[in-house]
C-alpha positions as a printed NumPy array, in Angstrom:
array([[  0.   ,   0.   ,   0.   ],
       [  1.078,   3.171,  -0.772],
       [  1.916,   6.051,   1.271],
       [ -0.535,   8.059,  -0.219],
       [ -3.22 ,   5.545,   0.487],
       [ -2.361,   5.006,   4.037],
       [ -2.397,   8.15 ,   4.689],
       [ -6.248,   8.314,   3.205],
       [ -7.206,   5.68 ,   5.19 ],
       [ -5.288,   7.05 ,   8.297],
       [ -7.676,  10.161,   7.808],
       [-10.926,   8.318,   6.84 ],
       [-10.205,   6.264,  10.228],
       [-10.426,   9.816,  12.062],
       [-13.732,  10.452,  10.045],
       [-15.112,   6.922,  10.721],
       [-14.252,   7.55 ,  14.201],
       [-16.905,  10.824,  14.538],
       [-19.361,   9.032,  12.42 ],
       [-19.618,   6.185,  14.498],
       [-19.827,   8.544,  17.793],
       [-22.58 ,  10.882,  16.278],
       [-24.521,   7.06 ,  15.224],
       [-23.905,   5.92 ,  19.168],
       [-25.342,   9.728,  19.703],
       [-28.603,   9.715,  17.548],
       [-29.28 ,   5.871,  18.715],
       [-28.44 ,   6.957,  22.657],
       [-31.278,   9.712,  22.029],
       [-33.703,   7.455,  20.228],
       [-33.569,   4.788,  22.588],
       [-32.847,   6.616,  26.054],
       [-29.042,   5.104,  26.336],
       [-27.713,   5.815,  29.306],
       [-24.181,   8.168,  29.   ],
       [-22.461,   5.245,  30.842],
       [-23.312,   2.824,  28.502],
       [-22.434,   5.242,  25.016],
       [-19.22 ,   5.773,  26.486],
       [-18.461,   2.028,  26.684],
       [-20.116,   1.659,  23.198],
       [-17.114,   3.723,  21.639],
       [-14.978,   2.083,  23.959],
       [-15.578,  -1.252,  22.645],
       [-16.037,   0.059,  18.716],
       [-12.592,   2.159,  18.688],
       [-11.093,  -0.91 ,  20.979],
       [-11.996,  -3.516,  18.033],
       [-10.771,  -1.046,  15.182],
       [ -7.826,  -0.767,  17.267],
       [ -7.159,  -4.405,  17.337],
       [ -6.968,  -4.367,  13.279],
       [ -4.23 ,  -1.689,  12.978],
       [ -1.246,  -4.224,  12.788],
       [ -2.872,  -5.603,   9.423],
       [ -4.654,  -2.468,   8.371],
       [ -1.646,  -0.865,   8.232],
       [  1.64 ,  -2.125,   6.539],
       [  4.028,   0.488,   8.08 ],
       [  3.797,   1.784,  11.405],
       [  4.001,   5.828,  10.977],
       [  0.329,   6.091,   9.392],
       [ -1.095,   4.099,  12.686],
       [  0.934,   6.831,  14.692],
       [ -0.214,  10.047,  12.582],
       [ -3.731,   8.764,  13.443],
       [ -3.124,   8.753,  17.034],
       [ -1.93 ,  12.01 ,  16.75 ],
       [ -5.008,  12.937,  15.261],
       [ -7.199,  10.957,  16.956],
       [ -5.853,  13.018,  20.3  ],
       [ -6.338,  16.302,  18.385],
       [ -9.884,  15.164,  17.469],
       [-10.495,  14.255,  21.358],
       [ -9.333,  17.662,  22.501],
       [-11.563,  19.742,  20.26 ],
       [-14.606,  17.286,  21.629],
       [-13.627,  18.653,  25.254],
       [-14.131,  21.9  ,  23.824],
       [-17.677,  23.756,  25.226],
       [-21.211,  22.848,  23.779],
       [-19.324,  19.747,  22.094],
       [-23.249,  17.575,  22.036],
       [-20.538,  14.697,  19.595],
       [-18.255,  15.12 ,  22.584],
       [-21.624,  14.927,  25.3  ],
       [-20.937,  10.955,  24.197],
       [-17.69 ,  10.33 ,  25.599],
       [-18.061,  13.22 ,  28.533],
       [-21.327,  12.805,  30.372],
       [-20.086,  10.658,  32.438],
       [-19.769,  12.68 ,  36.001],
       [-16.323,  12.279,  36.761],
       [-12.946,  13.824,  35.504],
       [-11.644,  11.465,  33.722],
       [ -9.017,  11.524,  30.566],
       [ -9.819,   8.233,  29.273],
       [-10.277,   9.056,  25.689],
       [ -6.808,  10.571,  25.631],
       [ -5.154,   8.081,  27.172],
       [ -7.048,   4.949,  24.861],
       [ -5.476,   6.658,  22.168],
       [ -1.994,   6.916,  23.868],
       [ -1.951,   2.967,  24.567],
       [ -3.033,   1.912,  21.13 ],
       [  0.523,   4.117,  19.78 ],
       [  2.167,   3.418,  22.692],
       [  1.674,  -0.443,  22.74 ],
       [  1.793,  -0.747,  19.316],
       [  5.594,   0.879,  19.119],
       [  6.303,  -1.472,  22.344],
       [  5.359,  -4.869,  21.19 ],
       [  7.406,  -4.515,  17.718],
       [  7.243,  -7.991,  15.732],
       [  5.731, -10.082,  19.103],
       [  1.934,  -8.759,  18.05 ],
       [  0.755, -10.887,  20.709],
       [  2.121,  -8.219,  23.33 ],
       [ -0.138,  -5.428,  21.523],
       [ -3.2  ,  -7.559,  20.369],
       [ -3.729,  -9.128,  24.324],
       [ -3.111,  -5.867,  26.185],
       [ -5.551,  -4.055,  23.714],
       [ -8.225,  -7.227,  23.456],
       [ -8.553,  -7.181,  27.765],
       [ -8.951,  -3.212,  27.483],
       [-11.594,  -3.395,  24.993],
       [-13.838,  -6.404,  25.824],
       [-12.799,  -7.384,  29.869],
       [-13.467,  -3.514,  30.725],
       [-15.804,  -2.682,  28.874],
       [-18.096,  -6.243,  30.397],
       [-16.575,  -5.524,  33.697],
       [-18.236,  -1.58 ,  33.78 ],
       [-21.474,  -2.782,  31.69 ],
       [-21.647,  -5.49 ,  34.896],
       [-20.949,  -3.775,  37.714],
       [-23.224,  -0.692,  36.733],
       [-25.804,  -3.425,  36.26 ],
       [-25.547,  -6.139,  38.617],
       [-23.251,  -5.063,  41.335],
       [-23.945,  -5.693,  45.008],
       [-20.633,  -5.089,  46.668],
       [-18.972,  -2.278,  46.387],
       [-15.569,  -0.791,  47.065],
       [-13.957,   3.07 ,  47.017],
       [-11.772,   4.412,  44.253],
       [-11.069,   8.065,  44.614],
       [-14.557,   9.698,  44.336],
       [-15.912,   6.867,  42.853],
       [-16.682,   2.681,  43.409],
       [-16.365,  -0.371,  41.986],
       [-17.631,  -3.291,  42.703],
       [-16.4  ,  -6.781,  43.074],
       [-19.138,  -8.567,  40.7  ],
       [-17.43 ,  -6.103,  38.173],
       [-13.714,  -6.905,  39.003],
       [-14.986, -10.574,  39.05 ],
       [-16.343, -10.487,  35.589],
       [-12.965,  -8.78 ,  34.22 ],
       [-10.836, -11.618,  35.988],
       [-12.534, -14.377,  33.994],
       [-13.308, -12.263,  30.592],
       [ -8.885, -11.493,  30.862],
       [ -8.307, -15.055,  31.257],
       [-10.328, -16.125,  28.71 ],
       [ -8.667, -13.546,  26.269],
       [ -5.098, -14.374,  27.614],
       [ -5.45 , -18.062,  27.049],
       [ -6.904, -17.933,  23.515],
       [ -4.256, -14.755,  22.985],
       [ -1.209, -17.137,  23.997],
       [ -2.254, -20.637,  22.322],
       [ -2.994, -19.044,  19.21 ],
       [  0.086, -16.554,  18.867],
       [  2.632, -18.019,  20.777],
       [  4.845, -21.184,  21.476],
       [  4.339, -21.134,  24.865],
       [  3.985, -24.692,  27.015],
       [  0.337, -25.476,  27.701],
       [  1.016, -25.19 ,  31.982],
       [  2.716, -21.998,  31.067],
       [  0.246, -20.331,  29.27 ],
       [ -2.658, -21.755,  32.441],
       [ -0.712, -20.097,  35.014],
       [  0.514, -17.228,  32.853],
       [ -2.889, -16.166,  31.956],
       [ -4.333, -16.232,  35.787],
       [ -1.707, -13.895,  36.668],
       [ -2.438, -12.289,  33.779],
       [ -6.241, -11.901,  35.078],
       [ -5.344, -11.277,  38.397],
       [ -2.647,  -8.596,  37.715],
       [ -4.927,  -7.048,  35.377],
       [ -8.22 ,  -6.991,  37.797],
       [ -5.638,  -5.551,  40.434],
       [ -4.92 ,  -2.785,  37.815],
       [ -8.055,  -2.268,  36.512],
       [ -9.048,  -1.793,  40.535],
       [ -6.673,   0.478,  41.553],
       [ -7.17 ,   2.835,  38.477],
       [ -9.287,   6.114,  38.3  ],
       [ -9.784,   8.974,  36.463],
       [ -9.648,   6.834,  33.469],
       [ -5.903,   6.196,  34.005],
       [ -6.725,   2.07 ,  33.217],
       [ -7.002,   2.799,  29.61 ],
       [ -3.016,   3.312,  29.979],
       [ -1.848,   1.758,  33.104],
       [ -3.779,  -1.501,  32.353],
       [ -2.707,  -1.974,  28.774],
       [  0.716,  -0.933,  29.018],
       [  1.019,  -2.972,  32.555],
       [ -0.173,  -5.864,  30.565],
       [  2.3  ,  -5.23 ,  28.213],
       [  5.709,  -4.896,  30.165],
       [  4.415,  -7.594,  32.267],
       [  4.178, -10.14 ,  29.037],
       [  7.405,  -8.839,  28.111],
       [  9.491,  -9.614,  31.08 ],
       [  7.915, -12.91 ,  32.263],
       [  6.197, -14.288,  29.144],
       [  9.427, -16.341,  28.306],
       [  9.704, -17.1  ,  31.996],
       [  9.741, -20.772,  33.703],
       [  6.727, -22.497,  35.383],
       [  8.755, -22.119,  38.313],
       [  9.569, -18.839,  38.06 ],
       [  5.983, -17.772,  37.53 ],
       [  4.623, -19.794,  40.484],
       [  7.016, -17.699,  42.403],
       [  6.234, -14.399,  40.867],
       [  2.604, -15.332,  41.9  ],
       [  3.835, -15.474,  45.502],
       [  5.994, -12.419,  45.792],
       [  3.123, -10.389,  44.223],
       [  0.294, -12.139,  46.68 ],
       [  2.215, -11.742,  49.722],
       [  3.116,  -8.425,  48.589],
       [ -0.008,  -6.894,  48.543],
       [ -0.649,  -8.721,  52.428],
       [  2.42 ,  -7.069,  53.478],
       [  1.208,  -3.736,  52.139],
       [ -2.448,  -4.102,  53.715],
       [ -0.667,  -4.946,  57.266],
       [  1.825,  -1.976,  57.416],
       [ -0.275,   0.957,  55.126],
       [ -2.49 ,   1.963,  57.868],
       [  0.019,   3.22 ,  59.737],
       [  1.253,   5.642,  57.433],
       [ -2.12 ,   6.617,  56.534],
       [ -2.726,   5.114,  53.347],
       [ -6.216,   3.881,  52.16 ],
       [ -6.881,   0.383,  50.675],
       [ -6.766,   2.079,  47.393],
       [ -3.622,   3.854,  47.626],
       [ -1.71 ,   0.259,  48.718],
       [ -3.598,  -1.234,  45.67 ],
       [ -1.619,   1.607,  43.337],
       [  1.437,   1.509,  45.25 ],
       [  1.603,  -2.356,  45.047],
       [  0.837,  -2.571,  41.4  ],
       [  3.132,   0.553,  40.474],
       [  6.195,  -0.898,  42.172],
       [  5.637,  -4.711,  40.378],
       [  5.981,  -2.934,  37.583],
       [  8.932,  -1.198,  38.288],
       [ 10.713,  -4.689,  39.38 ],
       [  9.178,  -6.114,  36.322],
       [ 10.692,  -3.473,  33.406],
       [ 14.433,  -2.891,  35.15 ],
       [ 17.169,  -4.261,  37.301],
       [ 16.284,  -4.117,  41.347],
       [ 19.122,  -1.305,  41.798],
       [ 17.274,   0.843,  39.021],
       [ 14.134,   0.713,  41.2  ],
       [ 15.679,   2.21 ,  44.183],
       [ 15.031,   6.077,  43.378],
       [ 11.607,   6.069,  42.327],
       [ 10.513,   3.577,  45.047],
       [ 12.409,   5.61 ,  47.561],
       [  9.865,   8.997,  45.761],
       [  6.712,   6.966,  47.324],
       [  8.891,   6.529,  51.004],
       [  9.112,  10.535,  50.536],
       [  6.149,  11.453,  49.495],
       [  4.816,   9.727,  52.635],
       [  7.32 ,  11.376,  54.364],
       [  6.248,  14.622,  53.107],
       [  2.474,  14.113,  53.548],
       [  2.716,  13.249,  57.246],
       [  4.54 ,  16.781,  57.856],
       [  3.515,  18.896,  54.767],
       [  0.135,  18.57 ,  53.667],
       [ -0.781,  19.614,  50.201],
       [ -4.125,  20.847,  48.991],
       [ -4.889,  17.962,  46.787],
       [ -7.629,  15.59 ,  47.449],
       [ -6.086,  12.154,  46.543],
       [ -2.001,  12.702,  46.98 ],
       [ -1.131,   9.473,  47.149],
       [ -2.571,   8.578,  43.765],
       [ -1.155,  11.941,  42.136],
       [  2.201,  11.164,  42.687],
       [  2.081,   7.123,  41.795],
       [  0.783,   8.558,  38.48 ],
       [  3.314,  11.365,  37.906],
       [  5.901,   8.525,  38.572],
       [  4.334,   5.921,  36.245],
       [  3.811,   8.301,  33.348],
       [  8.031,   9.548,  33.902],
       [  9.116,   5.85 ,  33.859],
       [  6.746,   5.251,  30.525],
       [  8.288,   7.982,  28.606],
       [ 11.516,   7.127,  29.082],
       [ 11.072,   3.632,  28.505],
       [  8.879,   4.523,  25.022],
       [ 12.325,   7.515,  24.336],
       [ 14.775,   4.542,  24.888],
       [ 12.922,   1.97 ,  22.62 ],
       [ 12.558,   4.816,  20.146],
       [ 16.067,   6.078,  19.949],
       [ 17.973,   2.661,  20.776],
       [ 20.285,   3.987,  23.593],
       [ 18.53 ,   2.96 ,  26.89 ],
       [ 17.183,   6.11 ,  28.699],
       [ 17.221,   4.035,  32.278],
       [ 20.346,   6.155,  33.822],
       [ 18.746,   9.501,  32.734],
       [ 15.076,   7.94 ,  34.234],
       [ 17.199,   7.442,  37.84 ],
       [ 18.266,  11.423,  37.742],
       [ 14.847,  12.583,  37.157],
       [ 13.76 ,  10.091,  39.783],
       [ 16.452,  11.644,  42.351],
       [ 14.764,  14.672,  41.07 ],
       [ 11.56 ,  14.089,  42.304],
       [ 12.762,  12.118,  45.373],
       [ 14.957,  15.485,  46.234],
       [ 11.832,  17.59 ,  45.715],
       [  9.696,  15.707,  48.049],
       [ 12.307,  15.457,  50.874],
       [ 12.791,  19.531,  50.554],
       [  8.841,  20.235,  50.939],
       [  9.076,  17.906,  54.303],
       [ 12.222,  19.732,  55.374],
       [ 10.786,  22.95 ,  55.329],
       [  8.299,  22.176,  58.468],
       [ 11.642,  21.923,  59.918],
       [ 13.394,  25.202,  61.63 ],
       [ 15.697,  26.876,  59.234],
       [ 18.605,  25.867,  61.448],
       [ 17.66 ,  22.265,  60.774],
       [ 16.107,  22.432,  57.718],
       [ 19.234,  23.081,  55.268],
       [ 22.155,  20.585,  56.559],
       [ 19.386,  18.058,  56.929],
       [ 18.17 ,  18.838,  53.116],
       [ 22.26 ,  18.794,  52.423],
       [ 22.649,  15.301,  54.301],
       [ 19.93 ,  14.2  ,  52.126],
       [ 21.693,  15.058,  49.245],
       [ 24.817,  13.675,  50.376],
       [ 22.944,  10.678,  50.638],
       [ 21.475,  10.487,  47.566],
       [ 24.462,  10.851,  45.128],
       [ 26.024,   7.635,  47.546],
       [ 23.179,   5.657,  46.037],
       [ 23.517,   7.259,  43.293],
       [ 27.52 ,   5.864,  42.65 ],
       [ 26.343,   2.272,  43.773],
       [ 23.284,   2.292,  41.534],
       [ 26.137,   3.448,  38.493],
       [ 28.82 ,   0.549,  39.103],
       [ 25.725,  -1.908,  39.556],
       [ 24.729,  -1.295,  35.782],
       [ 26.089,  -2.674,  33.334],
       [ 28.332,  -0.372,  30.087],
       [ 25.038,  -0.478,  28.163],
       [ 23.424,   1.2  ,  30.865],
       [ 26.153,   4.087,  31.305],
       [ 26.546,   4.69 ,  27.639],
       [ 27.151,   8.823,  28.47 ],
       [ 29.098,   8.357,  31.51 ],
       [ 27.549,   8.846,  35.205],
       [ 26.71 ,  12.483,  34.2  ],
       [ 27.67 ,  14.091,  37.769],
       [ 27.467,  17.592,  36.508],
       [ 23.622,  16.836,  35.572],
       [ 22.848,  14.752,  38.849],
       [ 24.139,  18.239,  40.704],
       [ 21.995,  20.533,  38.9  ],
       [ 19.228,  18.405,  38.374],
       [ 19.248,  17.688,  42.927],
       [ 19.496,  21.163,  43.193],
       [ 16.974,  22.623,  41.096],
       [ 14.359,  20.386,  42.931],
       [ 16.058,  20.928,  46.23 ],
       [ 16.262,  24.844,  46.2  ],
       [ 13.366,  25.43 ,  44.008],
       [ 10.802,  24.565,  46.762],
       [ 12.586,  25.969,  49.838],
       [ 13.045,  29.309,  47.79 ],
       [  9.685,  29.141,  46.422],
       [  7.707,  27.849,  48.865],
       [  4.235,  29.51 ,  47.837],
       [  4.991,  28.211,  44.481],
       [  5.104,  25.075,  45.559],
       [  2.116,  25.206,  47.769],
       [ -0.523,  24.055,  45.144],
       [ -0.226,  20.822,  42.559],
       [  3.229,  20.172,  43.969],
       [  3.546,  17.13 ,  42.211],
       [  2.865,  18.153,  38.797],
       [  5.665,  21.118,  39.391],
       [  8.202,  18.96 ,  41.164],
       [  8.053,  16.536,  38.058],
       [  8.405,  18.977,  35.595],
       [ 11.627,  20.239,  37.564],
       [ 13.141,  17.115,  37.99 ],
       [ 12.671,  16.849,  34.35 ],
       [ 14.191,  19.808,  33.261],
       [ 17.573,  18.715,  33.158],
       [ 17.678,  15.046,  32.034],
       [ 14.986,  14.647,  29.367],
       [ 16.452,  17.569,  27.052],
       [ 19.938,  16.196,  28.024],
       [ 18.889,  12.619,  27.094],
       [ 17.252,  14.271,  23.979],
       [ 20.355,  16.022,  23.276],
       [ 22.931,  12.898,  23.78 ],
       [ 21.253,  10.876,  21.517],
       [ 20.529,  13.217,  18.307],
       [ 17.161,  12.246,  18.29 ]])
């Protein structure tokens, strides 16, 4: 097919799109439809579409140019007196689904290269288990649960767990080698990984977190031994008790230990235990910093598990795109954040204490720093240990919130990540030519 062509049918995909929404729009008003249940019907429809873009497509740069405009599209919906856009955003909650469904599809797609099975699984659960799994719960649930503002209920996450194993074990025996008791005990912790996910998401963050999750998951332990996995299984269950036992005393809600349980498997599942260290040690500090600092946001704990989940996703997608891995650039920003967090919680501190504890910190952190560096491997320190970065990057987050403390007073988070990103993603950028 010709670039011209794809490029057509790139844009009629984008038109199809609309049409279909403004058809779920005139039937939803024809046939009282409730706004819960249009939104899942363009769930499922883009969802299935989605699933075809491997063979639709014979390159890969049309299915990305109609992301891109797919996400342009989605934008102008959220735009006032949108009634096309009244389909996806009825719904009474903030949510940034539709953005982030057409992040995953790119996103995944790029990820999974030639192994389609890690983009046509991920995608397949997202669609179908999520879609039954709302359309159920809103229906027939009983028991219910919190999440954020919201609930869930457990007839929902029960009808996800067995619609994901169904579409893991039909996934993995038809597009993959895998040994029958592999792909059995592969696909329940598939399910149960992906009902844990699905659980601990809000404001539409599972169409990303779940997909991708799935993704990296399949990636690191799809090749993996029936013994390994059986263990796996175990760390992750006893993992979650462990969290349940000791989370109430540092004031975190059954949801929060959900995210924080599921955000750090996924950070032991994607990198080397040493290249964890930083950003697990940013959810110690923001605890830290909670307990003496409180910000103004409603749900911190979930704030900053998704600040760290989206950093560690785009430098994982910037190192897949540009070859050289981006993990010893992901560690500064992760110092970054880890710095910021630690400065907000010294500042309740006297000013006598405040700044040789903030410099112990420091101290501190570029130790770990030079034991996390001779733990990696050459590949991993392709542009050196870039000390004159780690020292500008610790004090920018450092300083910035001690100097500018009213600054930093509201959506702290979302302005300590873009600090602790000033310095390594344009120097990453910069390294590699890209």
């Amino acid at each position: 097919m010709s670039p011209v062509l794809q490029i057509a049918l790139a844009l009629g995909s984008v038109v199809g799109l609309m049409g279909f929404m403004a058809g779920v729009r005139h039937l939803a008003g024809t046939w009282q439809i409730g706004s819960e249940v249009q939104r899942k019907l363009v769930h499922i429809g883009t969802g299935i579409y989605a699933l075809t873009l491997p063979w639709l497509f014979p390159d890969r740069w049309p299915v990305y140019l109609l992301v891109g405009l797919t996400l342009i599209v989605m934008l102008l919906l959220r735009l006032p007196n949108s009634r096309l856009g009244a389909t996806l955003h009825s719904v009474e909650r903030q949510s940034y689904g539709d953005f982030l469904l057409a992040i995953s599809v790119g996103v995944c797609l790029f990820l999974a290269g030639d192994q389609l099975y890690l983009y046509v699984l991920p995608i397949a659960v997202l669609t179908l288990a999520d879609a039954a799994a709302a359309l159920a719960g809103s229906t027939y649930g009983t028991k219910f649960f919190r999440v954020e503002e919201g609930e869930k209920s457990l007839e929902g996450s029960a009808v996800f767990f067995t619609v994901t194993l169904l579409i893991s074990v039909i996934c993995l025996m038809l597009m993959t080698s895998f040994a029958p008791p592999n792909i059995i005990v592969l696909s329940l912790m598939v399910a149960g990984f992906g009902t844990l996910v699905e659980a601990a998401s809000w404001r539409g963050f599972d169409n990303l977190f779940l997909p991708v999750g799935l993704l990296i998951f399949l990636s690191a332990h799809g090749t993996s031994t029936l013994g390994e996995l059986v263990f796996l299984a175990a760390i992750f269950a006893l993992s979650i008790v462990a969290f349940k036992i000791v989370a109430p005393k540092f004031g975190l809600n059954a949801h929060a230990v959900r995210v924080y349980v599921t955000s750090i498997f996924l950070l032991l599942a994607v990198t080397d235990p040493q290249n964890t260290i930083f950003p697990i040690l940013v959810l110690v500090a923001h605890i830290w910093r909670r307990s003496v600092a409180p910000c103004d946001s409603k749900f911190p704990d979930l704030d900053v598990v998704a600040a760290l989940v989206l950093v560690s996703l785009g430098f994982l997608t910037l190192g897949k795109a540009t070859g050289p891995t981006a993990i010893s650039f992901y560690g500064i920003a992760a110092m970054g954040m880890l710095m910021g967090f630690c400065a907000i919680a010294a500042s309740a501190s006297r000013p006598v204490v405040r700044y040789p504890m903030v410099l112990a910190l420091a101290l501190a952190l570029f130790a770990i720093r030079e034991g996390v560096v001779r733990l990696n491997p050459d590949s991993a320190n392709w542009n050196g240990p870039m000390w004159p970065a780690v020292f500008i990057c610790v004090a920018l987050t450092a300083l910035g919130p001690m100097i500018l403390s009213r600054v930093f007073a509201t959506h702290r988070v979302v302005k300590l990540t873009f600090l602790a990103l000033l310095i390594p993603l344009p120097y990453y950028v910069i390294s590699t030519g890209f």
